[in-house]
C-alpha positions in Angstrom: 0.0 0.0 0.0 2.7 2.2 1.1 4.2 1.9 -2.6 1.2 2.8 -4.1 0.8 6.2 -2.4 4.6 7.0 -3.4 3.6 6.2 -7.1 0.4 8.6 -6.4 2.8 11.6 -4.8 5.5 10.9 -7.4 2.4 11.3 -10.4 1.1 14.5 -8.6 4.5 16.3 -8.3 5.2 14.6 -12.2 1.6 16.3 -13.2 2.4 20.0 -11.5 6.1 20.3 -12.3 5.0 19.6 -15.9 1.8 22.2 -15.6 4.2 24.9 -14.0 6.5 24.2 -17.0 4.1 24.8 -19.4 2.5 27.9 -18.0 5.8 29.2 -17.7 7.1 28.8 -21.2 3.3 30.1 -22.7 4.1 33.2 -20.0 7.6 33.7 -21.6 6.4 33.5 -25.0 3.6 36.0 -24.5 6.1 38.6 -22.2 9.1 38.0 -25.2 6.5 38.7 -28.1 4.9 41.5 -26.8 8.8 43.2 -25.8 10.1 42.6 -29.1 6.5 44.2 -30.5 7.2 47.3 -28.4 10.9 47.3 -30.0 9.5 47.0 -34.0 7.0 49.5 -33.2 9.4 52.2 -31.3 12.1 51.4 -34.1 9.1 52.2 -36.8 8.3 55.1 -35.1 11.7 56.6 -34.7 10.9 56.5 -30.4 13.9 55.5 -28.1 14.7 51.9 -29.2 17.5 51.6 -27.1 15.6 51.7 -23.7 12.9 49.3 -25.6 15.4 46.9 -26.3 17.3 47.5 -22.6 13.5 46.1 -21.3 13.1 43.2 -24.0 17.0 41.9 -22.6 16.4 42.6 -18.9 12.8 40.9 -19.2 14.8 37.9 -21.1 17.4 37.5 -18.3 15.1 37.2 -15.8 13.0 34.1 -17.9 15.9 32.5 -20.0 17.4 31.4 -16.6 14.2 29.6 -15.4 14.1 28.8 -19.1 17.1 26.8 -19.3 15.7 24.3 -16.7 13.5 23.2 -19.5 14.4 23.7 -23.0 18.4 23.5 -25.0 20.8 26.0 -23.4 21.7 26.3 -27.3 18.3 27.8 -28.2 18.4 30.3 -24.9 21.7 31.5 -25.4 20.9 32.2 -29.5 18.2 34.5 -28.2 20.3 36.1 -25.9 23.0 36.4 -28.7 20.3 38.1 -31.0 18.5 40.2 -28.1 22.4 41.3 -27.7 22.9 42.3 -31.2 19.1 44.3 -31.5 21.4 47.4 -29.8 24.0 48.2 -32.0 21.3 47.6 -35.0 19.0 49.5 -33.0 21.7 52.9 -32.2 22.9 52.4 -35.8 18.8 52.4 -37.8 20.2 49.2 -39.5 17.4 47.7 -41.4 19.1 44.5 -39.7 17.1 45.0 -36.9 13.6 43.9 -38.1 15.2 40.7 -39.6 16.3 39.9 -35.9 13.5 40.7 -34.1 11.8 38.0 -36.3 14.6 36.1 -35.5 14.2 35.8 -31.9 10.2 35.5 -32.1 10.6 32.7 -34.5 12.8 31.1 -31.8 10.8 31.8 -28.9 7.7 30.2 -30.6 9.9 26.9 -31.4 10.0 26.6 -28.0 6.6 27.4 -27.1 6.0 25.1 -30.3 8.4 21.9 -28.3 6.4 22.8 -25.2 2.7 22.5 -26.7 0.6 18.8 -25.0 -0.4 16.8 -27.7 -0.4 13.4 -28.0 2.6 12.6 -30.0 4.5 13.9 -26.7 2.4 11.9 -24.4 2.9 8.2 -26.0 
């Protein structure tokens, strides 16, 4: 009996640590997307994309680390490198710097994308 209330605890922690995971990558996703947003739009509108980008890169920091616990450290530190390069593109008016911002949406949603229940994952 004693067993089969481990296996119960083990399945319930199993069941929330992957519900906090996927709540967290959706929440990442969303924060990430709208940032980058507010960076096309101030870059479009000749606004201070600078401190838009400081935001999208300080907002990034704080998820990529929790981040990492769950996805390819390779994919995290590519949208760090690209958040990183969205400055110099972004003091210079480089037309560059729309190409990257759909850069590092397309890699935040192939994460979100990995993260989605279906399933494939399940079985």
């Amino acid at each position: 009996m004693s067993r089969l209330i481990i296996a119960i605890i083990l399945a319930v922690a199993l069941i929330a640590l992957s519900g906090f995971s996927y709540y967290f990558v959706n929440n990442a996703y969303k924060t990430v997307s709208d940032n980058i947003e507010l960076c096309k739009k101030a870059f479009l509108s000749g606004e201070n994309t600078v401190n838009a980008c400081q935001n999208a890169k300080d907002d990034w920091e704080k998820k990529g680390k929790i981040l990492d616990l769950f996805t390819p450290h390779s994919i995290t530190d590519e949208i760090s490198e690209s958040l990183a390069r969205l400055y110099p593109l972004a003091e210079t008016e480089s037309d560059e710097f729309l190409a990257e911002c759909a850069k590092i949406k397309q890699k935040v949603k192939i994460i979100k994308r990995d993260f989605q229940i279906n399933l494939r994952s399940i079985f």
